[in-house]
PDB file as gemmi writes it, atoms N, CA and C in Angstrom:
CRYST1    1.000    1.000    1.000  90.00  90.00  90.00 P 1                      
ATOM      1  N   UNK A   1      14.854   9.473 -15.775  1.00  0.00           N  
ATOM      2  CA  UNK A   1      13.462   9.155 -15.617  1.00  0.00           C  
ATOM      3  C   UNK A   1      12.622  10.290 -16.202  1.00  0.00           C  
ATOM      4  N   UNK A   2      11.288   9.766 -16.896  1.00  0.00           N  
ATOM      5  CA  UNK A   2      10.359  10.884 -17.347  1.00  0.00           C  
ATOM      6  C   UNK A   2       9.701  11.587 -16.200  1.00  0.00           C  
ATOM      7  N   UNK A   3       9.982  13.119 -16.769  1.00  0.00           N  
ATOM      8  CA  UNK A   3       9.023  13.974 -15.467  1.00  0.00           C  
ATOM      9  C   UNK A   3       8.032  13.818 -15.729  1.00  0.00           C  
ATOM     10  N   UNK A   4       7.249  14.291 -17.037  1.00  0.00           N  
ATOM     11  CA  UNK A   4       5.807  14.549 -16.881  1.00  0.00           C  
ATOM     12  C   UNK A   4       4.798  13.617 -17.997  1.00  0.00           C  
ATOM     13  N   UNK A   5       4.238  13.980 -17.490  1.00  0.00           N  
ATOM     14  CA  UNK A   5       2.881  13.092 -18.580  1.00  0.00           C  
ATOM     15  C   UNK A   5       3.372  13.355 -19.559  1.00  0.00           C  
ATOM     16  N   UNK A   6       3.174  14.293 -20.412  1.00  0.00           N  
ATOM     17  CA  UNK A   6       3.612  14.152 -21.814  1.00  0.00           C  
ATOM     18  C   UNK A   6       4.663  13.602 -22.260  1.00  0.00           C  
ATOM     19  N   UNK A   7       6.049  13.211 -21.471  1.00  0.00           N  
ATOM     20  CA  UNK A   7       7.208  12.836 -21.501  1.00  0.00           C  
ATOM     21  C   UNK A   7       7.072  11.205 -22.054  1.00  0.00           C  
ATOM     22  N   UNK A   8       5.982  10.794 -20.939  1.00  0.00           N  
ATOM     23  CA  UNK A   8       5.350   9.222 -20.656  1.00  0.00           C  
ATOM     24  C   UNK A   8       4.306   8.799 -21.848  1.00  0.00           C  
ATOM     25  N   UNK A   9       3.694  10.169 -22.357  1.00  0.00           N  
ATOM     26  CA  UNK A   9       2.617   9.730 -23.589  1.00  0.00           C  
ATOM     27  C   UNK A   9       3.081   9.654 -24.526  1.00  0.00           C  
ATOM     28  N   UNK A  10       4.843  10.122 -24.854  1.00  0.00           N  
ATOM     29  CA  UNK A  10       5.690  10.137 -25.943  1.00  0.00           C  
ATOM     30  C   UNK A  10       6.321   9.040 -26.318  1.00  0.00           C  
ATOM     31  N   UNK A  11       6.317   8.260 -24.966  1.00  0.00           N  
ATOM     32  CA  UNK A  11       7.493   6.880 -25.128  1.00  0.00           C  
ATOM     33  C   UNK A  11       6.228   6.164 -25.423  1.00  0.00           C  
ATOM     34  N   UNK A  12       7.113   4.964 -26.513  1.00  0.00           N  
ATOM     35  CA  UNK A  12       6.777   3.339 -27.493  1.00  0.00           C  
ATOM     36  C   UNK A  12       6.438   2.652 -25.840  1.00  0.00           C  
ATOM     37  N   UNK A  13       5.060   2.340 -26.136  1.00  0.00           N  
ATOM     38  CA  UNK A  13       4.864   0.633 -24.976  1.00  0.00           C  
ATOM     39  C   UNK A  13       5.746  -0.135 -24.773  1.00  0.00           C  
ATOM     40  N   UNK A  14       6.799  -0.523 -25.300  1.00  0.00           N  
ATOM     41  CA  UNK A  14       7.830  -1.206 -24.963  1.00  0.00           C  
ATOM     42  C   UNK A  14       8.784  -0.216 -23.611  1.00  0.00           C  
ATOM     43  N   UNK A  15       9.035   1.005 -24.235  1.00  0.00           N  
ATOM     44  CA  UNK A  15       9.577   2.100 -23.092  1.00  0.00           C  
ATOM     45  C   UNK A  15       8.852   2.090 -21.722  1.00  0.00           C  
ATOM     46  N   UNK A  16       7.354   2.099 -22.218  1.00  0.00           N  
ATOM     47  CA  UNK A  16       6.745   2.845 -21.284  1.00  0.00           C  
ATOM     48  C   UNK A  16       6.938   1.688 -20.122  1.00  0.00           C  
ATOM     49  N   UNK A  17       6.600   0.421 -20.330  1.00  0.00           N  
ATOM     50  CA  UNK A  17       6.935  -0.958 -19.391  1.00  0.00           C  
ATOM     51  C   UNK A  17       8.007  -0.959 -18.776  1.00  0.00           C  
ATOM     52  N   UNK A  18       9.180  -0.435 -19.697  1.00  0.00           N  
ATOM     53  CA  UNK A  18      10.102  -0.693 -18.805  1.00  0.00           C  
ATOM     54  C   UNK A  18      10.312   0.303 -17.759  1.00  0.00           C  
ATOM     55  N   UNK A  19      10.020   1.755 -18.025  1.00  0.00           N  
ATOM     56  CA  UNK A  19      10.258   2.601 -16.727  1.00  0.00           C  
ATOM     57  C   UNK A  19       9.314   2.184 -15.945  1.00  0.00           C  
ATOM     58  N   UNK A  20       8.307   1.701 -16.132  1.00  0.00           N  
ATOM     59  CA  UNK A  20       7.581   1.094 -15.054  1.00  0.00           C  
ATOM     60  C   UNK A  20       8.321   0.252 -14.272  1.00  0.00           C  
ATOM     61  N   UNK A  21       8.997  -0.714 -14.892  1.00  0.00           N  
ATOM     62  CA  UNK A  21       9.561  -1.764 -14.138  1.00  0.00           C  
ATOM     63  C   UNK A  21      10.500  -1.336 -13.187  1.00  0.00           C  
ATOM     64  N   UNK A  22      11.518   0.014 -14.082  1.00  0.00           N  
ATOM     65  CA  UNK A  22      12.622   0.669 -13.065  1.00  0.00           C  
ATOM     66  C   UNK A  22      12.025   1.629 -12.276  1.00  0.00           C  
ATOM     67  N   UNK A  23      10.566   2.082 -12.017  1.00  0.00           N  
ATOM     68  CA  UNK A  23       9.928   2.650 -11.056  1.00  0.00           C  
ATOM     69  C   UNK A  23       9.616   2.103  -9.696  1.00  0.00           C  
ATOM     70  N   UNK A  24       9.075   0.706 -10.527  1.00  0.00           N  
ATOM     71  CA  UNK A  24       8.442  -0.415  -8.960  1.00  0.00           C  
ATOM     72  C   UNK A  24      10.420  -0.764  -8.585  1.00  0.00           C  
ATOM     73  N   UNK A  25      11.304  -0.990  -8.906  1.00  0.00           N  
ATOM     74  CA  UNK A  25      12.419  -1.398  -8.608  1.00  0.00           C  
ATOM     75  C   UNK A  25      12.933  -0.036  -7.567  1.00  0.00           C  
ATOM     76  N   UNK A  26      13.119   1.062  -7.883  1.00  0.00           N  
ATOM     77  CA  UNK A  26      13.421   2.042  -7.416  1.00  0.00           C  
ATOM     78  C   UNK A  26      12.575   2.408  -6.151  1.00  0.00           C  
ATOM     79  N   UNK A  27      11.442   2.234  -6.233  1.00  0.00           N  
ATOM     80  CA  UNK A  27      10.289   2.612  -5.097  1.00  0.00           C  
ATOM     81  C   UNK A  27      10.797   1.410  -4.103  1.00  0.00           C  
ATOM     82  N   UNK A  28      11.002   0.129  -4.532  1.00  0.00           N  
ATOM     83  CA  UNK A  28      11.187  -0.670  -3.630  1.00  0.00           C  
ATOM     84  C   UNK A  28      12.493  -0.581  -2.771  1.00  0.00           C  
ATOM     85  N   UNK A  29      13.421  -0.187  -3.376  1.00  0.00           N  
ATOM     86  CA  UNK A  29      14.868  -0.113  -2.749  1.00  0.00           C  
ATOM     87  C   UNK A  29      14.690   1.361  -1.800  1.00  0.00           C  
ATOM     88  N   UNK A  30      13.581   2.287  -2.311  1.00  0.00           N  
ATOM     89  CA  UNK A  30      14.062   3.570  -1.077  1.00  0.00           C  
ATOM     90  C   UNK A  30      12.830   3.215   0.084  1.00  0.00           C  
ATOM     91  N   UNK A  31      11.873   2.456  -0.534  1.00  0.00           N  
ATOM     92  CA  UNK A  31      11.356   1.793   0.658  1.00  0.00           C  
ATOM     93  C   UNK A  31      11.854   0.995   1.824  1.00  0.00           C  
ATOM     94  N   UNK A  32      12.816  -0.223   1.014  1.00  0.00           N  
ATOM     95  CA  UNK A  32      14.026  -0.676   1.978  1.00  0.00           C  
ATOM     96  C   UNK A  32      14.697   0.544   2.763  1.00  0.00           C  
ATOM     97  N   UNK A  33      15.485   1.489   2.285  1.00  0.00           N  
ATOM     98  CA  UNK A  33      16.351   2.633   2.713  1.00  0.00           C  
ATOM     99  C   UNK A  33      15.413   2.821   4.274  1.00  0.00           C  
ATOM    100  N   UNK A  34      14.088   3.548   3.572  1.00  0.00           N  
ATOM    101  CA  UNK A  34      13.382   3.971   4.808  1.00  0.00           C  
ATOM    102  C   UNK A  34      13.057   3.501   5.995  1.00  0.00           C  
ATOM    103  N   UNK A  35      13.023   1.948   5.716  1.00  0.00           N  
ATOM    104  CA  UNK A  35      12.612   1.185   6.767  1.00  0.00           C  
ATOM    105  C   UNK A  35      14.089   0.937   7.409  1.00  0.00           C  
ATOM    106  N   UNK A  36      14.880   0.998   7.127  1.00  0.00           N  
ATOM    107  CA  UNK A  36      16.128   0.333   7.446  1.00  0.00           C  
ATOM    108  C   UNK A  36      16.895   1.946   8.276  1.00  0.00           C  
ATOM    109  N   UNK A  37      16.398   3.077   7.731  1.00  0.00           N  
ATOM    110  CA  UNK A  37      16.504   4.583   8.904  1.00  0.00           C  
ATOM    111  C   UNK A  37      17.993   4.879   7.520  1.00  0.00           C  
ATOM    112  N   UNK A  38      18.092   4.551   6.973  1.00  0.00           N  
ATOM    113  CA  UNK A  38      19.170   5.077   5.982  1.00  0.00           C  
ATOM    114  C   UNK A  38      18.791   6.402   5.074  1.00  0.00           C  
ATOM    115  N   UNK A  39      17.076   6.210   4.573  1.00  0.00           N  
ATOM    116  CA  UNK A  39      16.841   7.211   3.807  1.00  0.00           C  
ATOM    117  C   UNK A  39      17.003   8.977   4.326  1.00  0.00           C  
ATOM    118  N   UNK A  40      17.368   9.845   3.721  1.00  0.00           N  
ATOM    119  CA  UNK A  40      17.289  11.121   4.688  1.00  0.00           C  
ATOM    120  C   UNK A  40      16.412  11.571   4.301  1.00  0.00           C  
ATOM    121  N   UNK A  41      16.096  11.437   2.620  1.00  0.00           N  
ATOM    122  CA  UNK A  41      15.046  13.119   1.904  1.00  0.00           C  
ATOM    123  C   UNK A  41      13.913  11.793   1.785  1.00  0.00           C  
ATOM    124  N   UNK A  42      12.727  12.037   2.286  1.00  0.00           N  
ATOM    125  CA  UNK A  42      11.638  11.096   2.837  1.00  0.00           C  
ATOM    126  C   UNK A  42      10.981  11.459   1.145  1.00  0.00           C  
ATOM    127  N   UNK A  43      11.059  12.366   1.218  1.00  0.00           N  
ATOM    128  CA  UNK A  43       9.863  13.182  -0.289  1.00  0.00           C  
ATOM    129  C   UNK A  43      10.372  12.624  -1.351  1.00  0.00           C  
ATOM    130  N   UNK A  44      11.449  12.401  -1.533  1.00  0.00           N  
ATOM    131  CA  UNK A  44      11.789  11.384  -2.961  1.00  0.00           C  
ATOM    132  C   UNK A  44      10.931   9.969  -2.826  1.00  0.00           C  
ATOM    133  N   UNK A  45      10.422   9.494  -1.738  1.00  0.00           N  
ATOM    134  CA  UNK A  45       9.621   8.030  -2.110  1.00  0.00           C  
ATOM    135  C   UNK A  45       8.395   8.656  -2.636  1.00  0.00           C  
ATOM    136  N   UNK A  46       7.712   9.696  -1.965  1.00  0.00           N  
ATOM    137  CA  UNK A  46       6.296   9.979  -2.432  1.00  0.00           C  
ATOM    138  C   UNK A  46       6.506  10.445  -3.809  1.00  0.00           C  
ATOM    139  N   UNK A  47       7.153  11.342  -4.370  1.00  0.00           N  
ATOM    140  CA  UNK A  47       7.642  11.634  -5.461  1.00  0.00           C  
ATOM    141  C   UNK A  47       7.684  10.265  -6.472  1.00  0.00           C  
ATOM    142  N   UNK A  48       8.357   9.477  -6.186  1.00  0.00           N  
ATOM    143  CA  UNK A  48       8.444   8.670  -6.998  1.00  0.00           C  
ATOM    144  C   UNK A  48       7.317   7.355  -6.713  1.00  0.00           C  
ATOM    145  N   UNK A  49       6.578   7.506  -6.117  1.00  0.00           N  
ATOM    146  CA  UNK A  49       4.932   6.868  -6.348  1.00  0.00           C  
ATOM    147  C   UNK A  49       4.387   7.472  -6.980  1.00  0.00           C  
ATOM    148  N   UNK A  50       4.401   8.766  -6.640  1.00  0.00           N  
ATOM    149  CA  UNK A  50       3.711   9.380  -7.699  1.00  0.00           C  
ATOM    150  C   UNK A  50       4.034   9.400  -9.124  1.00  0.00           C  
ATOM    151  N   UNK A  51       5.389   9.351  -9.321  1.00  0.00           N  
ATOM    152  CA  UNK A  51       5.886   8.992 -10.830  1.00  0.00           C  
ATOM    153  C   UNK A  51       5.307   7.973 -11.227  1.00  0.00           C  
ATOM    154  N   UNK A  52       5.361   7.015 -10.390  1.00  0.00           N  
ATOM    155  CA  UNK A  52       5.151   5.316 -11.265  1.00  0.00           C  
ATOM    156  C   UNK A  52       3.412   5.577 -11.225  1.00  0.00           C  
ATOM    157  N   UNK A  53       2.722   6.278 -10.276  1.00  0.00           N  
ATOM    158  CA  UNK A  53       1.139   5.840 -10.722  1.00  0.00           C  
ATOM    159  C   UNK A  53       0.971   7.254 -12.060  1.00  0.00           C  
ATOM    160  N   UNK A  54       1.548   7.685 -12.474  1.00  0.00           N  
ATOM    161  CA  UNK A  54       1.356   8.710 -13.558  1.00  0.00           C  
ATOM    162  C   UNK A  54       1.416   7.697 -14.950  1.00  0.00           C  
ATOM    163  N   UNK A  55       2.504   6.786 -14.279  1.00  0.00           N  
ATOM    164  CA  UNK A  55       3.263   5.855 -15.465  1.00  0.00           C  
ATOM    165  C   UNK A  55       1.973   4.707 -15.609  1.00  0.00           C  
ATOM    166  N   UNK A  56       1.345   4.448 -14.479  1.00  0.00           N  
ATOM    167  CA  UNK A  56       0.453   3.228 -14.823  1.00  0.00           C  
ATOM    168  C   UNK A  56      -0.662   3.460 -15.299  1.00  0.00           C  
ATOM    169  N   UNK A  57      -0.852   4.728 -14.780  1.00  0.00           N  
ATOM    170  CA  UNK A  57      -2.089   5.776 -15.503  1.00  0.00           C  
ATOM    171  C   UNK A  57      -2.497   5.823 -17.142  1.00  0.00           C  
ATOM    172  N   UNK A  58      -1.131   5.897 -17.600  1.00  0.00           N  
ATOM    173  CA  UNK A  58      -0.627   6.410 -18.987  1.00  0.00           C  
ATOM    174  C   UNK A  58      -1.329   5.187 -19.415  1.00  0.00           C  
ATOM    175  N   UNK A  59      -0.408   3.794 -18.810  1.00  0.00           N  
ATOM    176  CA  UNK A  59      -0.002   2.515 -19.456  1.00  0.00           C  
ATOM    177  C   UNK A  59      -1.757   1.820 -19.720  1.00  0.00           C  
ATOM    178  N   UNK A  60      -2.545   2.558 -18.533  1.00  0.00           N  
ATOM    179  CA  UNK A  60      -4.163   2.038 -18.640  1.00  0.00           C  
ATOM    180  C   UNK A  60      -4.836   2.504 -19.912  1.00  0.00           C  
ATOM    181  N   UNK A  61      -4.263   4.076 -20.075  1.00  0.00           N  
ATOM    182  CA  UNK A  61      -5.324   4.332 -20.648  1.00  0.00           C  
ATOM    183  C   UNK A  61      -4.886   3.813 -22.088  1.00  0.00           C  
ATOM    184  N   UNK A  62      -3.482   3.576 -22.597  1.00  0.00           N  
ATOM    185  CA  UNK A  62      -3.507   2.882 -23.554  1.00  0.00           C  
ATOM    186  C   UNK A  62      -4.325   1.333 -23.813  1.00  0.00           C  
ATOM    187  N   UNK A  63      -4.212   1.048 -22.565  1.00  0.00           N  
ATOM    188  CA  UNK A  63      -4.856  -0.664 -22.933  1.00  0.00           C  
ATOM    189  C   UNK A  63      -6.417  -0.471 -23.148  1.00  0.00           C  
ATOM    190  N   UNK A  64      -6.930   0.633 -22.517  1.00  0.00           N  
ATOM    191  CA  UNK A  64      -8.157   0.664 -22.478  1.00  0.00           C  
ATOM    192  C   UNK A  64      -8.796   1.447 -24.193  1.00  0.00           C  
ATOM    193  N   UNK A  65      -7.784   2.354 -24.865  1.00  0.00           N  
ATOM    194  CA  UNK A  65      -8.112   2.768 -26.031  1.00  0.00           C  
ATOM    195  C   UNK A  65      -7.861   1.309 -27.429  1.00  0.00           C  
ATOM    196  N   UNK A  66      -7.022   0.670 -26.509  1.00  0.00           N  
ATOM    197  CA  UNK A  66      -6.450  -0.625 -27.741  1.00  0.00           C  
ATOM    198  C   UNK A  66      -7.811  -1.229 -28.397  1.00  0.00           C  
ATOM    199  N   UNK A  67      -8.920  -1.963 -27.929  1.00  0.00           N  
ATOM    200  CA  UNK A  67      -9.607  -2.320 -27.894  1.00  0.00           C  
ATOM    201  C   UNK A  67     -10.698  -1.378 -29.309  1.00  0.00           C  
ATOM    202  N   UNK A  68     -10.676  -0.185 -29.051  1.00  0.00           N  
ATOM    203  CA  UNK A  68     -11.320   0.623 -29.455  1.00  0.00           C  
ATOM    204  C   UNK A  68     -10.741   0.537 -31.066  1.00  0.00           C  
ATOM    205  N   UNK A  69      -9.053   0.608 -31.608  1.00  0.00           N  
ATOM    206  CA  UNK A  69      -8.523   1.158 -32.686  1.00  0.00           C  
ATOM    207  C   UNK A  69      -8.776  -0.502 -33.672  1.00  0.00           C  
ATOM    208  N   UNK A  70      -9.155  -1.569 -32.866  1.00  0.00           N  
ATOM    209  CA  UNK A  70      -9.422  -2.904 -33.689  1.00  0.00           C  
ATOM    210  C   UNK A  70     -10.552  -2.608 -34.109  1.00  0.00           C  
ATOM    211  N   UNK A  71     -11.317  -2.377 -33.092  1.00  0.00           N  
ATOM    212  CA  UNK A  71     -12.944  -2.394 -33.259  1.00  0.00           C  
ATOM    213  C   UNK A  71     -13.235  -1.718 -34.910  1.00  0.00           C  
ATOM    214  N   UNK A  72     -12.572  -0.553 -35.016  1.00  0.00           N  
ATOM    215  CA  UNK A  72     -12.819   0.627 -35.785  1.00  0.00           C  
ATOM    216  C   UNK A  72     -11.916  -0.339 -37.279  1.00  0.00           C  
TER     217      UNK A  72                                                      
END                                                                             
């Protein structure tokens, strides 16, 4: 998985979707863990919300510049 922003501003839109997808997949299964008393290290879920909203962050501000590179 990408650590940091720049990691995430490097990957093709096609990439960037899919770690999204294996982010919300991953967040959801240690969410299961937690609720279910299995998880031990609690800080890997916040950690990895925080990954995926870095990732959706990224994924906005591309959609929001798209608009702009037609225009021009």
């Amino acid at each position: 998985m990408a650590d940091s922003a720049r990691d995430l501003r490097d990957m093709p839109d096609a990439e960037l979707k899919a770690h999204i997808a294996t982010a919300r997949k991953e967040i959801f299964g240690l969410r299961f863990q937690n609720a279910t008393g299995e998880l031990e290290n609690t800080t890997g879920l916040r950690a990895s919300r925080r990954a995926l909203a870095r990732a959706l962050t990224i994924a906005r501000e591309r959609e929001l510049r798209a608009p702009e590179s037609v225009e021009s």
